[in-house]
N, C-alpha and C positions, 0 to 999 in steps of 0.2 A: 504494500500500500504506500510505504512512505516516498519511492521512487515515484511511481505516480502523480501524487499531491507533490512532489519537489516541482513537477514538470507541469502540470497545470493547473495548481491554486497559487493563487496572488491575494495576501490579504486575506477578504472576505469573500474572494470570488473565482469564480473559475476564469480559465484565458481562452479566449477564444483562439477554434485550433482550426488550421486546416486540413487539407485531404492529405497531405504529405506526412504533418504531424497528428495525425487522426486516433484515436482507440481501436483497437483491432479485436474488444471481443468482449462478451455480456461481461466477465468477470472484470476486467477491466473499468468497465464502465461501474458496476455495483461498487467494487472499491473506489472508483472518486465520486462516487455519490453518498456515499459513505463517510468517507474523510471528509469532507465539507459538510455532512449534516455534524458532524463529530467535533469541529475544530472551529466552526463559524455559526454566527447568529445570524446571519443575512436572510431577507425572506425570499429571498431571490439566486438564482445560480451566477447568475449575470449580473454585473455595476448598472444598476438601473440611468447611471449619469452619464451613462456612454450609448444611449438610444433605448429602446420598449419596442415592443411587438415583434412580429418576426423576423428576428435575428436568429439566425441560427451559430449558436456557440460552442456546443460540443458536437462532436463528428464522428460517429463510429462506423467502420466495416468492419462485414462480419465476412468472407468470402466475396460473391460481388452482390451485397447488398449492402449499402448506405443507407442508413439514421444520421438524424438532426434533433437536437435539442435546444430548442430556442431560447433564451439569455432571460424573458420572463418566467422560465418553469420555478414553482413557487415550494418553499419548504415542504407543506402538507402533503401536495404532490409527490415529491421524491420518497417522501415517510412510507408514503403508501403503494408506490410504485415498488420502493426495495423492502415491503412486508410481503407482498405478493411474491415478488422474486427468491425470498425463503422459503416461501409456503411452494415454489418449484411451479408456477402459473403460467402457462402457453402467453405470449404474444401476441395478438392480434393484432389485424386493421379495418380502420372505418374506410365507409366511402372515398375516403378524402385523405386516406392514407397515413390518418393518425394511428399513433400506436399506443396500444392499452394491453397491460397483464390481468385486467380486473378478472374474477371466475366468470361475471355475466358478461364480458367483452365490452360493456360499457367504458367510457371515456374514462379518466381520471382526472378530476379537477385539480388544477394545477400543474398538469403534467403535460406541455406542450412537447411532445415527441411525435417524431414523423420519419415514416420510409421516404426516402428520397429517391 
């Protein structure tokens, strides 16, 4: 984990990465979702002072599928995105290619994640 958080938390936040310096894999991403609910109070993944809305800030592939996690995805959100992720919950997506771990494939508020 601590490699990880060396390489993309700043502060209170995560750094916006791109495809080059990307996450490569669920566990990856759990662990800095993790260390930043761990290590910061922010209600936010992303410096709300550096833009809102769809930004996307963290970058994962996983093989050749790309996620995006947009810079507003909000604490509650990730609490409950990585309870689900213990409890071992499929992935889903909506029309619109959000992605949800929820058991009823419903959205998760606060959780702006997207297959890209």
């Amino acid at each position: 984990m601590r490699e990880i958080l060396e390489r993309y938390l700043s502060g209170q936040y995560i750094i916006q990465m791109g495809w080059n310096n990307c996450l490569n894999s669920k566990e990856d991403l759990r662990l800095l979702l993790s260390g930043w609910l761990q290590l910061t109070n922010a209600e936010t993944i992303g410096d709300p002072s550096q833009g809102v809305g769809v930004n996307p800030l963290i970058k994962l592939r996983i093989g050749g599928r790309k996620y995006v996690l947009n810079q507003d995805t909000k604490r509650e959100g990730v609490k409950l995105f990585l309870e689900n992720e213990r409890n071992r919950n499929q992935w889903t997506l909506s029309e619109t290619n959000r992605v949800s771990n929820a058991l009823n494939g419903e959205h998760i508020a606060g959780l702006h994640m997207y297959k890209n």
